[in-house]
N, C-alpha and C positions, 0 to 999 in steps of 0.2 A: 520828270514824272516816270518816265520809263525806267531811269536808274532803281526809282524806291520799289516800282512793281518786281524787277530779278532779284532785288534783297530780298524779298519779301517770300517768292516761289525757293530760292536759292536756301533758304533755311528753313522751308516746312517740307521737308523729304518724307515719306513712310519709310519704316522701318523693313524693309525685306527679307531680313536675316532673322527676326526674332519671329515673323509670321511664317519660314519658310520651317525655322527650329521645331514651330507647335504643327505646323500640319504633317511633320516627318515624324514627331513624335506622337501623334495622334494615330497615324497608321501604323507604326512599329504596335503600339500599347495594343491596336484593333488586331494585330496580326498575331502578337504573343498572346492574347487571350484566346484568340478560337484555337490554337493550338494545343492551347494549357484546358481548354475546357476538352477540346475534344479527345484528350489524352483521358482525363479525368475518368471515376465512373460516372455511367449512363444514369440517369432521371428516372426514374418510370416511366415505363413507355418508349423509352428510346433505347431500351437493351437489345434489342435486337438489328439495330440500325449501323447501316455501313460508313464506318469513319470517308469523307473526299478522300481526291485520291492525291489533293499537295497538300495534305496534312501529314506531317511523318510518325513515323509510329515510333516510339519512346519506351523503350524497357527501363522498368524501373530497379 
């Protein structure tokens, strides 16, 4: 009995690589957007508003 139970754990692994790939590329996408927005023009309302200060400034 004990044999069938480590076959059993021994082939149901998570996948850690492909969950480790979405949460790195979840933060890359979260990081490249506030940079690309805060590059962008301002909204109404927010023209007069100071870009953070690790957001880098981007000449176009």
């Amino acid at each position: 009995m004990d044999i069938v139970l480590l076959d059993v754990s021994a082939a149901s692994h998570f996948p850690y690589a492909a969950v480790a790939t979405l949460v790195v590329g979840f933060i890359a996408a979260v990081t490249l957007g506030s940079i690309a927005w805060y590059n962008s023009k301002r909204p109404v309302g927010w023209k007069d508003k100071e870009r953070p200060d690790f957001v880098p400034k981007i000449d176009k």
